[in-house]
TORDONU-842823 format. One record per residue: x, y negated, z of N, C-alpha, C, CB in turn; residue in three letters. Coordinates in Angstrom, 1 decimal, always signed. Glycine has a CB too. Layout:
<pts>
{n_east: X	n_north: Y	n_up: Z	ca_east: X	ca_north: Y	ca_up: Z	c_east: X	c_north: Y	c_up: Z	cb_east: X	cb_north: Y	cb_up: Z	pati: Ala}
...
</pts>
This chain:
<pts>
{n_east: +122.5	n_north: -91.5	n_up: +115.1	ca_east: +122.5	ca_north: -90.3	ca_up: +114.3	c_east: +122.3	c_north: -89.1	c_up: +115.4	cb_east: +123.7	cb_north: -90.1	cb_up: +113.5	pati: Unk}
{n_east: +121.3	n_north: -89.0	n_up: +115.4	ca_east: +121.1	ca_north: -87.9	ca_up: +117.0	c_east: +120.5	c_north: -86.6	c_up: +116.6	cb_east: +120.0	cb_north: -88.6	cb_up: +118.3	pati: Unk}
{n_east: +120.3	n_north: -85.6	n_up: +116.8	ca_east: +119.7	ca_north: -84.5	ca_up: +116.6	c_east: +120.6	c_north: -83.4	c_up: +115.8	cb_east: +118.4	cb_north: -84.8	cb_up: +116.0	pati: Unk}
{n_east: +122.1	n_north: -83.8	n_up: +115.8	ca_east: +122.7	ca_north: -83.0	ca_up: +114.9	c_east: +123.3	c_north: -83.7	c_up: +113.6	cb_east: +121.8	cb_north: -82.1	cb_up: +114.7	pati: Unk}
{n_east: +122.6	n_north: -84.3	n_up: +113.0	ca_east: +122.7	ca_north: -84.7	ca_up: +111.7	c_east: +124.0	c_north: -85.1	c_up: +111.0	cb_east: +122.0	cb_north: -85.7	cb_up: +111.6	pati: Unk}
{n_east: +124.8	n_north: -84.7	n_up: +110.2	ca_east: +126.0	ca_north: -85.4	ca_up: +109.9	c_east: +126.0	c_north: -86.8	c_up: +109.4	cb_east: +126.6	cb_north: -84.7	cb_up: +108.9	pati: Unk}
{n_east: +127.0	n_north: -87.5	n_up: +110.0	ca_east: +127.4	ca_north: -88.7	ca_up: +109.5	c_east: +127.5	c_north: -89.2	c_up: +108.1	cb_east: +128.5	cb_north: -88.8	cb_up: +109.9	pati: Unk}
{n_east: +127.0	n_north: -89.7	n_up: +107.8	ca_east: +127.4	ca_north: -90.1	ca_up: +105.9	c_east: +128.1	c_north: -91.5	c_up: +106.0	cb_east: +125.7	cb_north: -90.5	cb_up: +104.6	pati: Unk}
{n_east: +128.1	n_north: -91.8	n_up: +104.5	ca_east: +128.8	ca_north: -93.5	ca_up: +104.5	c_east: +130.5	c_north: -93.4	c_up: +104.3	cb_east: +128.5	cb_north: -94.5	cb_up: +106.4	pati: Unk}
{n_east: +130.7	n_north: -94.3	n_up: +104.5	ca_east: +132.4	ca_north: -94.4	ca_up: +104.0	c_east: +133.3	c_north: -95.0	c_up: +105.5	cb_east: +132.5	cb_north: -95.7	cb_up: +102.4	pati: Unk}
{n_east: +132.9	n_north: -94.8	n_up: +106.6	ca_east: +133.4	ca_north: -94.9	ca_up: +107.5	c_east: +134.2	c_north: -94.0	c_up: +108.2	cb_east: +132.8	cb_north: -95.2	cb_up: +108.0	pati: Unk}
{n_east: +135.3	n_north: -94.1	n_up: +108.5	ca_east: +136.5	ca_north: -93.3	ca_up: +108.2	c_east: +136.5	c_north: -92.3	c_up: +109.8	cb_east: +138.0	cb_north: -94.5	cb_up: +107.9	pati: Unk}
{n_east: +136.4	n_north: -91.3	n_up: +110.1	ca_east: +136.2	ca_north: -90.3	ca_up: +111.1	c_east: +137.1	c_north: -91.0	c_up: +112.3	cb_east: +136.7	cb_north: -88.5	cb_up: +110.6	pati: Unk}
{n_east: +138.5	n_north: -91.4	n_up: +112.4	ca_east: +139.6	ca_north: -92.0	ca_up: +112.9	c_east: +138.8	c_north: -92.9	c_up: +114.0	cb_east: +140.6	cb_north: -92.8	cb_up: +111.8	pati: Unk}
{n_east: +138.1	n_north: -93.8	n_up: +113.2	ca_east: +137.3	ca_north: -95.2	ca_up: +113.9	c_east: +136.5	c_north: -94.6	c_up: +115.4	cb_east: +135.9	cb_north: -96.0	cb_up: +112.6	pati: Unk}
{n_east: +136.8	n_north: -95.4	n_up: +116.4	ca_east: +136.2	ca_north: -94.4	ca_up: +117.4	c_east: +135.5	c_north: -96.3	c_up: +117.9	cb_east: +137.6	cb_north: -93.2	cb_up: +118.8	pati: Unk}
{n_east: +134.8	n_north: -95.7	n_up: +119.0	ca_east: +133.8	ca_north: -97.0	ca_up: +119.7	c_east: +134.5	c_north: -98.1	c_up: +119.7	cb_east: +133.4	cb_north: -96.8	cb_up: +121.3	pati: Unk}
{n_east: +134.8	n_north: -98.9	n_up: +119.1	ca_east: +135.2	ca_north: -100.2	ca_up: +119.2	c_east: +135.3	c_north: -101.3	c_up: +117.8	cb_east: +136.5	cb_north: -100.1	cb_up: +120.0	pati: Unk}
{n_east: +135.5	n_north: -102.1	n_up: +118.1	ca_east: +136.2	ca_north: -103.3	ca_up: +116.9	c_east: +136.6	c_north: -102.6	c_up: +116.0	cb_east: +137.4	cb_north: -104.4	cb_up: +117.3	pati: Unk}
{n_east: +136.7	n_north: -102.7	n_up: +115.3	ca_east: +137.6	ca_north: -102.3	ca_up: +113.5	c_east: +137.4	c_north: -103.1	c_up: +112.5	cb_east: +137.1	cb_north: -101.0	cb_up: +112.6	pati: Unk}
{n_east: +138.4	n_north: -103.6	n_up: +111.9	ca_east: +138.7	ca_north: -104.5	ca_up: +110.6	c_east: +139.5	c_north: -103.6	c_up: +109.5	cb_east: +139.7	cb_north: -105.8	cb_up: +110.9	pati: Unk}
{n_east: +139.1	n_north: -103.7	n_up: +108.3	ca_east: +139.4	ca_north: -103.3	ca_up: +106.9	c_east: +139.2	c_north: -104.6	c_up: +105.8	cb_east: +138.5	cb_north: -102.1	cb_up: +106.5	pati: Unk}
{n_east: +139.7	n_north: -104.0	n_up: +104.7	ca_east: +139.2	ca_north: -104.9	ca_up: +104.3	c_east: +138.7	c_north: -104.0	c_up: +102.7	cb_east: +140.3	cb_north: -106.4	cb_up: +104.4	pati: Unk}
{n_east: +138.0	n_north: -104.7	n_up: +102.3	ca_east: +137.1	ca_north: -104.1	ca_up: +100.8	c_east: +137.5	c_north: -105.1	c_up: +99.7	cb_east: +135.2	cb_north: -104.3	cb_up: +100.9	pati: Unk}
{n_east: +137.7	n_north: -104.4	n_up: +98.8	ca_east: +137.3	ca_north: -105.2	ca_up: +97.4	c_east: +136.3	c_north: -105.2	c_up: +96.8	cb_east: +138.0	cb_north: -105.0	cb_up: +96.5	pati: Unk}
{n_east: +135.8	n_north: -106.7	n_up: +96.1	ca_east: +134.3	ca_north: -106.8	ca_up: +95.2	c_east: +134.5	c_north: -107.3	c_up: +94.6	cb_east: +133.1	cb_north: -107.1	cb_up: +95.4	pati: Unk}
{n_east: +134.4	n_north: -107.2	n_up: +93.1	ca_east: +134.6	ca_north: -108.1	ca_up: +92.2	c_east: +136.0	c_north: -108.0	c_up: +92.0	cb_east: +134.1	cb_north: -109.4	cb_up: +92.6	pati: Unk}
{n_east: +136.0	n_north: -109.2	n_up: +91.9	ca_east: +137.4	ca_north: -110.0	ca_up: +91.9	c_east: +138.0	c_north: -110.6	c_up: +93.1	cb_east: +137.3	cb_north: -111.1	cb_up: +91.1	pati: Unk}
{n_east: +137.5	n_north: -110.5	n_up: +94.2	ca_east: +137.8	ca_north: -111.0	ca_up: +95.5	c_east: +137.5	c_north: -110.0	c_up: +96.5	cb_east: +137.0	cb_north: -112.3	cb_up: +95.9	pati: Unk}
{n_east: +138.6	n_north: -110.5	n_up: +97.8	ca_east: +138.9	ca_north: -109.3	ca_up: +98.5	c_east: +138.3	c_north: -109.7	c_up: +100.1	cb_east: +140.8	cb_north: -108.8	cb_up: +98.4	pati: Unk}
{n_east: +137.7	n_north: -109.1	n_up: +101.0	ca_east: +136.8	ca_north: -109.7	ca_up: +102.0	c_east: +137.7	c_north: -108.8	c_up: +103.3	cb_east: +134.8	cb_north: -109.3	cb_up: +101.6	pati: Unk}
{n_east: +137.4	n_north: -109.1	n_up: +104.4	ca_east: +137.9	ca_north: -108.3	ca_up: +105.8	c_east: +136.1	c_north: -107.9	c_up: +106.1	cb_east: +139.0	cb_north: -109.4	cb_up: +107.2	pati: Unk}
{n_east: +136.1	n_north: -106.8	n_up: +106.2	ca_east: +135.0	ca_north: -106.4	ca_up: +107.0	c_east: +135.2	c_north: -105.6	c_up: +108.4	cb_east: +134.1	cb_north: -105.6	cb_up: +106.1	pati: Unk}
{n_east: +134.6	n_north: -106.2	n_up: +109.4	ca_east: +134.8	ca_north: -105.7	ca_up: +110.5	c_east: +133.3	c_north: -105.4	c_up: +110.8	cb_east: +135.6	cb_north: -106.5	cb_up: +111.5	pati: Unk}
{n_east: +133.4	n_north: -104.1	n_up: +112.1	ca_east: +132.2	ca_north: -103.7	ca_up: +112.8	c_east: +132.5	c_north: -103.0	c_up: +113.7	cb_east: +131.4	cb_north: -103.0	cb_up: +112.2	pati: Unk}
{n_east: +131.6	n_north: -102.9	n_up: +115.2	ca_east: +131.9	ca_north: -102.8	ca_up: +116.1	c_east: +130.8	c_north: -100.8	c_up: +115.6	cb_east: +131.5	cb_north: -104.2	cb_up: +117.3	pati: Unk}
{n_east: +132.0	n_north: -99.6	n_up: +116.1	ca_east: +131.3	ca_north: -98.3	ca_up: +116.0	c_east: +131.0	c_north: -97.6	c_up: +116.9	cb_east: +131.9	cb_north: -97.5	cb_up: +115.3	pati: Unk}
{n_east: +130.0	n_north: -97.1	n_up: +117.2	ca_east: +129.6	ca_north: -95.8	ca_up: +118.3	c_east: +130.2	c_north: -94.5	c_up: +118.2	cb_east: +128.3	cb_north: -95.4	cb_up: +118.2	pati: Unk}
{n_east: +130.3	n_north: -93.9	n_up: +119.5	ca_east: +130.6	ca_north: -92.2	ca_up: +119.3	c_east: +130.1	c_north: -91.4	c_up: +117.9	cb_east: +129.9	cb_north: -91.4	cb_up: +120.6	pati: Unk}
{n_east: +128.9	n_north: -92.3	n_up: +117.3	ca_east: +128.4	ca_north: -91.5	ca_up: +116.2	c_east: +129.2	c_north: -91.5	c_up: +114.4	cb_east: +126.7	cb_north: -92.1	cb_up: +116.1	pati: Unk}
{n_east: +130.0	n_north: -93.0	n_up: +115.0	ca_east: +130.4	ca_north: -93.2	ca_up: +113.7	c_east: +129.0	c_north: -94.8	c_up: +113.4	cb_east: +130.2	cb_north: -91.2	cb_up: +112.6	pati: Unk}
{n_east: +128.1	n_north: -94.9	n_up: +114.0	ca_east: +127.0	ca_north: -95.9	ca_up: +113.5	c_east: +127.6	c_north: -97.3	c_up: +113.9	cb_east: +125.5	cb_north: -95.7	cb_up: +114.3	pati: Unk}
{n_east: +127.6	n_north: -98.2	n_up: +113.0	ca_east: +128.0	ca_north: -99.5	ca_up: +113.0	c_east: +126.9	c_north: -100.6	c_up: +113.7	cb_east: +128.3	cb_north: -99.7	cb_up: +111.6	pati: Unk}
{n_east: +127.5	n_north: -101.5	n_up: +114.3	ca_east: +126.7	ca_north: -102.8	ca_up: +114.9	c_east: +127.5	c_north: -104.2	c_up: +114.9	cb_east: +126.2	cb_north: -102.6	cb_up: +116.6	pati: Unk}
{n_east: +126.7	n_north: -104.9	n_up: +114.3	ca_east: +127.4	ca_north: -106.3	ca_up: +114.3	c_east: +128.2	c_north: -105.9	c_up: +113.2	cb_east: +128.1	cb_north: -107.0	cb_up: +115.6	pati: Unk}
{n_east: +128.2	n_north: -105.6	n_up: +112.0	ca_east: +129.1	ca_north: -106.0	ca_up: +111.1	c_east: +128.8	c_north: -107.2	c_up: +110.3	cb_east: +129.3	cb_north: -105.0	cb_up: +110.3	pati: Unk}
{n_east: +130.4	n_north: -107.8	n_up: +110.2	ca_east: +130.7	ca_north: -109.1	ca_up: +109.3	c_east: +131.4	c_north: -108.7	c_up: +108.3	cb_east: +131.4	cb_north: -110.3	cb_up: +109.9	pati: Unk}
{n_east: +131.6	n_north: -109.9	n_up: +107.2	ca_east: +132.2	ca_north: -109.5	ca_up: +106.2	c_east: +132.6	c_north: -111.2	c_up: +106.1	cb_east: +131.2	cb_north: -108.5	cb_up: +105.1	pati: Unk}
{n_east: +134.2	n_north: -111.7	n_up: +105.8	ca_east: +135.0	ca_north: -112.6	ca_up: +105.7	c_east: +135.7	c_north: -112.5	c_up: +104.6	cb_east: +135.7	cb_north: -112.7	cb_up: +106.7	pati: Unk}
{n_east: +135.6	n_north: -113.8	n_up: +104.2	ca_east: +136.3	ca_north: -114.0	ca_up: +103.2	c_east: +135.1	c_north: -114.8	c_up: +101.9	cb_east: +137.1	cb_north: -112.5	cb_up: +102.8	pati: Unk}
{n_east: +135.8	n_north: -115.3	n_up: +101.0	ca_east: +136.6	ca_north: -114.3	ca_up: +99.9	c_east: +137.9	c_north: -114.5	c_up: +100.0	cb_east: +136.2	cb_north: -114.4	cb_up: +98.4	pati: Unk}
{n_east: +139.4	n_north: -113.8	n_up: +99.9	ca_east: +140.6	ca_north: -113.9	ca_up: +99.7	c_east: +140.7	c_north: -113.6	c_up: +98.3	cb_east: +141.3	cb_north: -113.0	cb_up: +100.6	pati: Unk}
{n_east: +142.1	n_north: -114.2	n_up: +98.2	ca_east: +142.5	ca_north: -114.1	ca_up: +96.3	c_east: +142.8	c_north: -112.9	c_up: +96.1	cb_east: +143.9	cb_north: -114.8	cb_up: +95.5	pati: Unk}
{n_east: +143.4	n_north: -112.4	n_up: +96.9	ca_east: +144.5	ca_north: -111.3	ca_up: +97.0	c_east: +144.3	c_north: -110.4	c_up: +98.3	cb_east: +145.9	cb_north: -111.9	cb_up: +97.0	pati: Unk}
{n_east: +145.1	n_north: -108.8	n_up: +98.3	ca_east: +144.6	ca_north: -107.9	ca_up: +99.5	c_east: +145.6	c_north: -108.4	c_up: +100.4	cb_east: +144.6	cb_north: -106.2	cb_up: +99.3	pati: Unk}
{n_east: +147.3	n_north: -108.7	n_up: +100.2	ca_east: +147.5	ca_north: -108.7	ca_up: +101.1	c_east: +147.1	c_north: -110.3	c_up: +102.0	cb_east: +148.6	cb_north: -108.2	cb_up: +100.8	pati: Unk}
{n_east: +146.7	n_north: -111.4	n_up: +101.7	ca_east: +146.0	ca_north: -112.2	ca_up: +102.2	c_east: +144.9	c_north: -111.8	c_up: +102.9	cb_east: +145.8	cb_north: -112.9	cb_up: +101.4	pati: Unk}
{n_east: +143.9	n_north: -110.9	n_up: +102.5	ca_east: +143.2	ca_north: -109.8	ca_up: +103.5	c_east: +143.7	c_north: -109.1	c_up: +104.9	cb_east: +142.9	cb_north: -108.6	cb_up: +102.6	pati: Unk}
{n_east: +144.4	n_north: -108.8	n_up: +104.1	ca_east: +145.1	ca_north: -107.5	ca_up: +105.6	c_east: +145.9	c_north: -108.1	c_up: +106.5	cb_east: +146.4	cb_north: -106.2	cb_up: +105.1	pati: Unk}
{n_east: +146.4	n_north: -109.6	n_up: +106.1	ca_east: +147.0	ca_north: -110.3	ca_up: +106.8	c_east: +145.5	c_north: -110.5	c_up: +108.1	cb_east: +147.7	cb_north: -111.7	cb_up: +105.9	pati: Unk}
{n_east: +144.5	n_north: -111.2	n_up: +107.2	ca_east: +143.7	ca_north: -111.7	ca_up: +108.0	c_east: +143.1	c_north: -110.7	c_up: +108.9	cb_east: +142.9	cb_north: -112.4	cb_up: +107.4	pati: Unk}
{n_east: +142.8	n_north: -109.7	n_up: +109.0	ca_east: +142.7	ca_north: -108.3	ca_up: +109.2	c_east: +143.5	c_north: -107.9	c_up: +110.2	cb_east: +143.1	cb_north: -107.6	cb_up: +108.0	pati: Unk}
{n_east: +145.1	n_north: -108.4	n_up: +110.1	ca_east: +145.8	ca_north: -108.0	ca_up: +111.4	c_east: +145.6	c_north: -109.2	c_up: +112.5	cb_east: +147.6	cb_north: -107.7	cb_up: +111.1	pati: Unk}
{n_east: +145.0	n_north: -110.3	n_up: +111.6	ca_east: +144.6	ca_north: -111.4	ca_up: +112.7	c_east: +143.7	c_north: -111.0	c_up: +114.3	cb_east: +143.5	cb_north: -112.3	cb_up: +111.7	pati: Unk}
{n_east: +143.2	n_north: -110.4	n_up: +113.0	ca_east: +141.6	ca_north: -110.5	ca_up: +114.1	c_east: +142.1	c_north: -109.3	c_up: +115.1	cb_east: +139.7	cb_north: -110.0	cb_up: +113.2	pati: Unk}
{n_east: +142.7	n_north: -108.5	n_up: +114.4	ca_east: +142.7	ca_north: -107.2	ca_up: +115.4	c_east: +143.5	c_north: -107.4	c_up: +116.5	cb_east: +143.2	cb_north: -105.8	cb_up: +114.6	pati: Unk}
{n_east: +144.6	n_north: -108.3	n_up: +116.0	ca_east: +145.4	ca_north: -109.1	ca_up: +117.5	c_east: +144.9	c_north: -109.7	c_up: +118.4	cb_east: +146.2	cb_north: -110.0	cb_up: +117.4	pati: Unk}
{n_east: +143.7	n_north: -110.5	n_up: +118.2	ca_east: +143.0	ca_north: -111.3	ca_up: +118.8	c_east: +141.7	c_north: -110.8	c_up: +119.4	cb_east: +142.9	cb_north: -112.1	cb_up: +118.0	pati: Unk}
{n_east: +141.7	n_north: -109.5	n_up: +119.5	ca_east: +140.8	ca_north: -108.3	ca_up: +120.4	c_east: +141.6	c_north: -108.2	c_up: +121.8	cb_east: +140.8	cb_north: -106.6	cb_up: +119.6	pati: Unk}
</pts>
């Protein structure tokens, strides 16, 4: 996003260059999505894990990964 432009999307201003896990709900099932962000806020290599039953079964998995950075 270069020339000025504002950032759009639903990525949260906080997230700075690195690894980040969240997790989303769809449906009826709850997923961990992680992506690696730039100074711009622009995402690379994002995954998306799961499906979980439930969020906190998410966020668990979620603090998994983020330990394991």
């Amino acid at each position: 996003m270069s020339g000025g432009a504002e950032r759009v999307g639903i990525t949260p201003r906080s997230w700075t260059a690195k690894l980040h896990h969240g997790v989303l709900h769809l449906g009826k099932r709850w997923y961990v999505v992680s992506a690696e962000l730039d100074d711009e806020g622009e995402a690379d290599g994002v995954r998306l894990d799961g499906p979980f039953g439930d969020r906190p079964s998410a966020e668990e998995q979620a603090r998994r990964l983020g330990l394991a950075e």
